[in-house]
VOLUM-66543 format. One record per residue (C-alpha): x, y negated, z. Coordinates in steps of 0.2 Angstrom, whole numbers, padded with zeros to 4 digits, always signed. Layout:
N
XYZ/...
end
This chain:
551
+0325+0043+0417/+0311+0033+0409/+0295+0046+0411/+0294+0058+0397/+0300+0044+0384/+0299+0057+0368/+0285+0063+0373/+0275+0048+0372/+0283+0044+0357/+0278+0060+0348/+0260+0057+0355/+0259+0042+0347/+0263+0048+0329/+0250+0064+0331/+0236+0056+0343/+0222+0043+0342/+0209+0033+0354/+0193+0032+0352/+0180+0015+0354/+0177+0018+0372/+0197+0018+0376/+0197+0001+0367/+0204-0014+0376/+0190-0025+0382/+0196-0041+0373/+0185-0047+0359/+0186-0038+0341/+0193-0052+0332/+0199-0045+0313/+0215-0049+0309/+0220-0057+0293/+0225-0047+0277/+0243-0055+0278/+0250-0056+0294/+0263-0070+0296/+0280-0067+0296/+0286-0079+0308/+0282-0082+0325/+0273-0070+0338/+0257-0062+0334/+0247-0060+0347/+0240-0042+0347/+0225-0031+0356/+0222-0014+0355/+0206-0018+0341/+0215-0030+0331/+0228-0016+0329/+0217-0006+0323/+0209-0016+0312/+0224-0023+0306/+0229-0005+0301/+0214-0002+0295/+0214-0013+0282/+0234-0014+0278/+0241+0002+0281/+0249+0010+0264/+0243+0027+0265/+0224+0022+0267/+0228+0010+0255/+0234+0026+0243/+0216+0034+0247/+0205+0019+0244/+0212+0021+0227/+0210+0039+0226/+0192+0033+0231/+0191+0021+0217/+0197+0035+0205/+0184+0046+0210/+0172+0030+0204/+0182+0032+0189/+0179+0048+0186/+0161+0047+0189/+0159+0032+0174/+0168+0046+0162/+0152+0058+0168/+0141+0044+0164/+0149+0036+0149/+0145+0056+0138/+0128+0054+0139/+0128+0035+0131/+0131+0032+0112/+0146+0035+0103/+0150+0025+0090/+0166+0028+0079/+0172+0016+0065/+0189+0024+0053/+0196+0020+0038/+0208+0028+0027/+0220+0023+0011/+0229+0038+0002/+0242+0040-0014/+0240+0055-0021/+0254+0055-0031/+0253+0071-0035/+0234+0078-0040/+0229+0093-0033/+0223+0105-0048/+0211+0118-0048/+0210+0131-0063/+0191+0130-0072/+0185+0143-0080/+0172+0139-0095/+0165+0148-0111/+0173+0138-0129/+0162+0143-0143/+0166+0142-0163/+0157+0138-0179/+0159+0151-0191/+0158+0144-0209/+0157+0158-0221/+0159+0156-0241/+0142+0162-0244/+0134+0149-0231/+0144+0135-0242/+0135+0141-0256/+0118+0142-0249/+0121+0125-0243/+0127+0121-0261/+0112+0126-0267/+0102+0115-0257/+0097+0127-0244/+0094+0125-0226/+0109+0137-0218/+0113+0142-0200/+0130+0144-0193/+0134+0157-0185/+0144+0154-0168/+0156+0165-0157/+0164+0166-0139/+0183+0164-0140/+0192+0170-0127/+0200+0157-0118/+0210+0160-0100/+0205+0147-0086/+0212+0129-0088/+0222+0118-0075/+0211+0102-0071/+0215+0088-0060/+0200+0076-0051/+0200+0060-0045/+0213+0045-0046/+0229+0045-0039/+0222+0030-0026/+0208+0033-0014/+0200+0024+0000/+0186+0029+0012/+0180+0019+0027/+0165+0020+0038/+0155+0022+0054/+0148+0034+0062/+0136+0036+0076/+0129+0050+0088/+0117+0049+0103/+0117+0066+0115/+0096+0071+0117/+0098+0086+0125/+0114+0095+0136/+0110+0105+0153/+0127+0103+0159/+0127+0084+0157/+0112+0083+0167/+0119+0094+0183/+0132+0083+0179/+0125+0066+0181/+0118+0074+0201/+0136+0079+0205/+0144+0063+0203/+0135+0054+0219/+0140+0069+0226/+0158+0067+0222/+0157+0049+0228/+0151+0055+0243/+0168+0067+0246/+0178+0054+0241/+0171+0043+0255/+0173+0056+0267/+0191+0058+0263/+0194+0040+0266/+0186+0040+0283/+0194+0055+0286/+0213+0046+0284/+0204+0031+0292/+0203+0043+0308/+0220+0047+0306/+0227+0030+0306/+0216+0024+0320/+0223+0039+0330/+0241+0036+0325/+0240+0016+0329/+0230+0017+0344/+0241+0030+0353/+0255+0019+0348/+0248+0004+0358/+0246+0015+0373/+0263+0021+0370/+0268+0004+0372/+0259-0002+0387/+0267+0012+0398/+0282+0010+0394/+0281-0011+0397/+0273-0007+0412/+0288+0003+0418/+0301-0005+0413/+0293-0019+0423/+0289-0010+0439/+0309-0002+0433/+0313-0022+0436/+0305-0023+0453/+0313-0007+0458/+0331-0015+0457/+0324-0031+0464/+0321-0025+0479/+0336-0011+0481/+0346-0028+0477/+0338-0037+0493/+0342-0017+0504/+0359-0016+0496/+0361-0036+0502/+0354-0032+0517/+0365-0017+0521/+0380-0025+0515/+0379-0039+0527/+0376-0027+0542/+0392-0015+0537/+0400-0034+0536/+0394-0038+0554/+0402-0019+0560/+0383-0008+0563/+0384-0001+0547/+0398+0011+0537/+0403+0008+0520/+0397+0025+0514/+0377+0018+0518/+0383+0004+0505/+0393+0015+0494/+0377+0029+0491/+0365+0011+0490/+0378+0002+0475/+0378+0021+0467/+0358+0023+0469/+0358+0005+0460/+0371+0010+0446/+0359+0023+0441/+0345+0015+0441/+0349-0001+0429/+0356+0013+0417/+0337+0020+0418/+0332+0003+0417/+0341+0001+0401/+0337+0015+0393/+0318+0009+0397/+0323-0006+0387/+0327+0002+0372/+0314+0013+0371/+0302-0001+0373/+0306-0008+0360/+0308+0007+0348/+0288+0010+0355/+0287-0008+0348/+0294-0003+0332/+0283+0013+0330/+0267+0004+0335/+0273-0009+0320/+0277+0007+0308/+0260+0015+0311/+0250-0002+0307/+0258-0005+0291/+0268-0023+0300/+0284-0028+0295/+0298-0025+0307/+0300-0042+0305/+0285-0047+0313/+0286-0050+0331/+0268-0046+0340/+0264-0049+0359/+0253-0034+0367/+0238-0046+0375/+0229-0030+0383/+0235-0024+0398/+0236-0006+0405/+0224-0007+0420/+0213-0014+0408/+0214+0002+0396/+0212+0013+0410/+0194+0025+0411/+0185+0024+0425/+0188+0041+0430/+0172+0042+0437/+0160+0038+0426/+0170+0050+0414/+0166+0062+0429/+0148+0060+0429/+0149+0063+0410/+0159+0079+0413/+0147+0085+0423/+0161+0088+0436/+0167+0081+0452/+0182+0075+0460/+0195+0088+0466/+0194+0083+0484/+0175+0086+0485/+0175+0101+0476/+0165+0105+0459/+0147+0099+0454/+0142+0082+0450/+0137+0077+0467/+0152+0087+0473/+0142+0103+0482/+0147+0116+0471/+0136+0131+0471/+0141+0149+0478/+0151+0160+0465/+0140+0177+0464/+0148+0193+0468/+0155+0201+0450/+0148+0216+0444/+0157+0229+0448/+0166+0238+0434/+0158+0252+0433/+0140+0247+0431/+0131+0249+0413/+0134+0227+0413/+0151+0227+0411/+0152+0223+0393/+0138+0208+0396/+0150+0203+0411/+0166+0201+0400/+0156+0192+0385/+0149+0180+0399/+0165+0177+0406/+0173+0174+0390/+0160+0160+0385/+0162+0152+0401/+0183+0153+0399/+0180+0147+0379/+0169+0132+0387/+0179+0126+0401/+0166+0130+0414/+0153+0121+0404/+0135+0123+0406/+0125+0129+0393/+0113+0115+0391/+0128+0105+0388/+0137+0116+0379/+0121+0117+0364/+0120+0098+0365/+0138+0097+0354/+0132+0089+0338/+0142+0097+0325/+0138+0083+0311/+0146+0071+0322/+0164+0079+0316/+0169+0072+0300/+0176+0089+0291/+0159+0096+0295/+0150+0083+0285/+0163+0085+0271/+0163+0103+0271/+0143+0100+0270/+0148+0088+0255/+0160+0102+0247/+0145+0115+0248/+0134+0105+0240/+0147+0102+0226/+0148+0121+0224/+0130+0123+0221/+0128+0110+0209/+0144+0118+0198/+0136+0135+0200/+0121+0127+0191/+0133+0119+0181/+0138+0133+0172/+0121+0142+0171/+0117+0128+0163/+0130+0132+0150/+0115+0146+0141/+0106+0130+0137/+0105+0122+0118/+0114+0106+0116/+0106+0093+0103/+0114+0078+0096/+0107+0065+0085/+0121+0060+0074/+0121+0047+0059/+0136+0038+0046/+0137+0026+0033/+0152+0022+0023/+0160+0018+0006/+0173+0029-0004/+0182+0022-0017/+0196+0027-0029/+0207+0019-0043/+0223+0024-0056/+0235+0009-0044/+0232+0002-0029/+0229-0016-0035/+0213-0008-0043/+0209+0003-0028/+0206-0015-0018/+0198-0022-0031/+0179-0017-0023/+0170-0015-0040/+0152-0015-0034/+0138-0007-0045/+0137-0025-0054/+0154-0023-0060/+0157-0026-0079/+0172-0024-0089/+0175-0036-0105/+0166-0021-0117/+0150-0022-0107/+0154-0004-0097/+0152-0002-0078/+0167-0001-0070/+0163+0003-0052/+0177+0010-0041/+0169+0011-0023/+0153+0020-0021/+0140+0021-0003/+0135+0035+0006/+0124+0038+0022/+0117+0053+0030/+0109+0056+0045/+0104+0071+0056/+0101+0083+0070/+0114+0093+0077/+0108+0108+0088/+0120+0121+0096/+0112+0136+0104/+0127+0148+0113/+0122+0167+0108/+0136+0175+0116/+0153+0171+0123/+0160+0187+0127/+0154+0184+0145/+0166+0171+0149/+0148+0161+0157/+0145+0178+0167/+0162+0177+0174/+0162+0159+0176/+0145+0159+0186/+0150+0174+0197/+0166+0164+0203/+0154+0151+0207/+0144+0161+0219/+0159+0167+0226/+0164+0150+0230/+0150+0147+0237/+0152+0161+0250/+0169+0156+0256/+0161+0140+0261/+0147+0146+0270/+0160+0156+0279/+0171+0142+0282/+0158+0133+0294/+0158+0147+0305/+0176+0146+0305/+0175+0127+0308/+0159+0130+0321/+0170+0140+0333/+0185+0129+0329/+0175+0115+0335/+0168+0125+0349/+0185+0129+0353/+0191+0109+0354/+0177+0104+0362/+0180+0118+0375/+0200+0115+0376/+0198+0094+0377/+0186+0095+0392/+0196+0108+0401/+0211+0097+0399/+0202+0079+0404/+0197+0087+0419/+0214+0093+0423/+0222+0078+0420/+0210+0066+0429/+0214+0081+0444/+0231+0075+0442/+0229+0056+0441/+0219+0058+0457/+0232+0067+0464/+0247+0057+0458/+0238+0041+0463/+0236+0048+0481/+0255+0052+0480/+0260+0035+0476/+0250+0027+0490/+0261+0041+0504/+0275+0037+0496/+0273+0018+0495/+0270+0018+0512/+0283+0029+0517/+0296+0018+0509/+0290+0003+0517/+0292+0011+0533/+0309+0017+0530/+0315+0001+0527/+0307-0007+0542/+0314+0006+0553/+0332+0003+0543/+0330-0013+0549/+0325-0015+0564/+0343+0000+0567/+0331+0014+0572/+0333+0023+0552/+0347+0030+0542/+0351+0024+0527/+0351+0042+0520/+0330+0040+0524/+0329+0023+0513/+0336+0032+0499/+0327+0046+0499/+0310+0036+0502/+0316+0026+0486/+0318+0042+0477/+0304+0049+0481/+0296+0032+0477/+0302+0031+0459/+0295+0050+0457/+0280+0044+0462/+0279+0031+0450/+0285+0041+0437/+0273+0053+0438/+0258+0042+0442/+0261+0032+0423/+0264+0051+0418/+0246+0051+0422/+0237+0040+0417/+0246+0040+0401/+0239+0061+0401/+0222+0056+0405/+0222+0043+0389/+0226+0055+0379/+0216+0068+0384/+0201+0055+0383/+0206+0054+0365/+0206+0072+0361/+0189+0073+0370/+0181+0059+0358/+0191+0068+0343/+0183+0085+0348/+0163+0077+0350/+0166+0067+0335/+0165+0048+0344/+0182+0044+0341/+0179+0031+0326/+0162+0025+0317/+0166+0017+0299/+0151+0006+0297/+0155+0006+0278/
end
């Protein structure tokens, strides 16, 4: 059975690689458009950057990021001048009224004033107040018109202020988001890649593996032929061969859905055939120089750099007063992998990109806390319009434009559309709100407080990381060390099986057991290496050096 086939598969969807893993071919960027005939030669970088640039969901975040720029020229744009042209043409075919009330006086003409008046006197008539209810009275013309333009300028708002500082800010988080997914896919592609190498490297060494039961099988078949062999040594070697070109295909199939998969994750067409131009030996750490980085040796020497590990101390015994001090220390030392404490204050916690953009988010909270104080502030606004109204008894007259020069044919004005302008100050001064801004500024600070908790919570998740991905590096480089040992035994021992097969002093039953225990060998060895990439990669993830966007 191919090694841990799914394994590796799932790996590649969930894991990444960082700069250090990369191939050691030259970064050549691939271009935007790949072609879609042909074989494209491929290393480890150009995936990466191929991905980089092409894959959809980044794609998808580069315009969320573009979006956030957007939203960030609407901050901007409030604080500009707004200018507003309108215009407007109404029938009013039916006037509104309105009932006016006014006093109607009358001339009282007595017959004793007629006669003063006869007489040649000077008279005076008397007046009184009639009392007449309020009348129905309609104003204006059934057509009216009004256009004009208005302009206002924003002199003074707190909030806008506050608001122009947050929007770097919020440039800032979208740029972190984006280098965030770009992580992601560099992880995703990268494991991908590696998923691929193995399993070409062993469905190649799979293809030796036949190649060389073929020539024992050939070998064995001719000596049952000349009578020193049975049939049964052929039968178990044709059986042993049987199995393994069934492993062999399967090998087959899932190299090329790892091919697939490493297409998927970089954003290629399935179309597209690629050829893998880095190799796996290539790719492989030197284990140890990542040893000396460790701080640990190899697990034949023992621990220590230099592999002279120092004398554990006697433990404390349970019941002294230290007890409590003795299980705090041990658990540090279990959380850290054995680390020591110089190293372990040396982890840079501003190398890990959700500590910058938690950092971001924080400083976004502040600034919408003082945001909303800022909301007890007076708002002025410079505001101006000039416009013409007009109105008319049809609509023919109504677009007439009769100026204040307009003369009918009896010599009277007859002006239909009349100017106006105004300008002004307009100052708004918030008194009270029913505290809605007390509220609003306590949730603020609230939310402020969640933060400053949340990087304790990401400080000792990223302790933990840090702690867990070192532990598991070492382990697996114990492994690989380990493995690579086995493989060397068990080589050899299959090479002397079959030379003791041949030369008639062997059993059959010994060849294949040696080749058995030869494939395990292999197995396990790519098994790995493959476990020591990966945990190189969590490693990087976890001290923040998996990928540097030079954006």
């Amino acid at each position: 059975m191919l090694f841990r086939s799914k394994t590796l598969l799932v790996a590649a969807l969930t894991a990444a690689v960082p700069q250090a893993l990369l191939a050691q071919t030259s970064a050549s960027a691939l271009p935007a458009a790949p072609p879609t005939t042909g074989t494209m030669p491929l290393s480890l970088q150009q995936a990466v950057n191929y991905a980089v640039q092409n894959k959809s969901s980044l794609l998808a975040t580069r315009l969320g990021e573009a979006a956030a720029a957007a939203k960030v020229g609407e901050i901007k744009s409030a604080g500009l001048p707004q200018v507003n042209v309108g215009a407007t043409v109404s029938d009013n075919f039916k006037l509104q009224k309105s009932l006016v009330s006014f006093p109607v006086q009358q001339t009282v003409l007595t017959p004793g004033k007629v006669a003063d008046a006869s007489g040649g006197q000077e008279v005076v008539l008397d007046q009184r107040r009639l009392a007449v209810p309020p009348q129905p009275f309609a104003f204006g013309l059934q057509f009216a018109g009004n256009t004009s333009a208005s302009v206002s300028q924003l002199l003074f708002d707190g909030s806008y202020l506050i608001g122009l500082k947050a929007a770097k800010v919020y440039t800032e988080l979208a740029k972190k988001q984006t280098q965030q997914a770009e992580i992601d896919v560099v992880e995703q592609v990268s494991k991908a890649y590696y998923s691929t190498l193995v399993a070409r490297s062993r469905l190649a060494l799979l293809a030796r593996n036949v190649q060389r039961l073929d020539t024992v099988l050939f070998q064995t078949n001719q000596t049952y032929k000349a009578g020193f062999a049975e049939k049964l040594d052929v039968d178990r070697l044709r059986v042993q061969r049987n199995n393994l070109v069934v492993e062999q295909q399967k090998a087959q199939r899932l190299t090329e859905l790892s091919v697939g998969l490493l297409k998927f994750q970089m954003g290629l067409p399935q179309q597209q055939g690629i050829q893998l131009t880095d190799s796996l030996d290539a790719a492989v750490v030197d284990a140890g120089a990542l040893r000396q980085r460790l701080g640990v040796a190899s697990m034949n020497t023992g621990g220590g750099v230099n592999g002279l590990g120092d004398v554990p101390t006697a433990p404390i015994p349970s019941g002294s007063d230290n007890t409590a001090a003795q299980n705090r220390l041990d658990q540090q030392n279990a959380l850290s992998g054995g680390q020591p404490i110089a190293a372990r204050g040396a982890l840079n916690y501003n190398n890990r990109i959700e500590f910058s953009t938690l950092e971001t988010q924080q400083a976004l909270a502040g600034l919408d806390l003082r945001n909303r104080q800022a909301g007890a502030y007076p708002r002025l606004v410079l505001t101006g319009a000039y416009g013409f109204t007009g109105s008319a008894k049809t609509g023919s007259e109504l677009f007439a434009f009769r100026g204040p020069d307009s003369r009918n044919s009896a010599g009277f004005a007859n002006q239909n559309w009349f100017g106006f302008g105004n300008v002004g100050l307009s100052l708004q001064v918030p008194v009270f709100d029913g505290f809605r801004r007390k509220y609003l500024v306590q949730q603020s600070r609230l939310q402020q407080q969640t933060i400053e908790k949340g990087f304790e919570t990401l400080k000792q998740s990223i302790d933990l990381q840090d702690a867990q991905s070192r532990t598991t590096l070492i382990n697996a480089l114990d492994v690989l060390d380990n493995q690579q040992a086995n493989l060397t035994l068990a080589t050899d021992v299959a090479r002397v099986t079959r030379i003791k097969f041949n030369a008639g002093v062997g059993s059959n039953l010994e060849v294949i057991t040696a080749e058995t225990d030869l494939r395990s060998a292999q197995t396990n060895y790519y098994g790995a290496i493959y476990d020591v990439l990966v945990a190189k990669v969590d490693r990087d993830k976890a001290t923040g050096e998996l990928y540097k966007n030079s954006r």
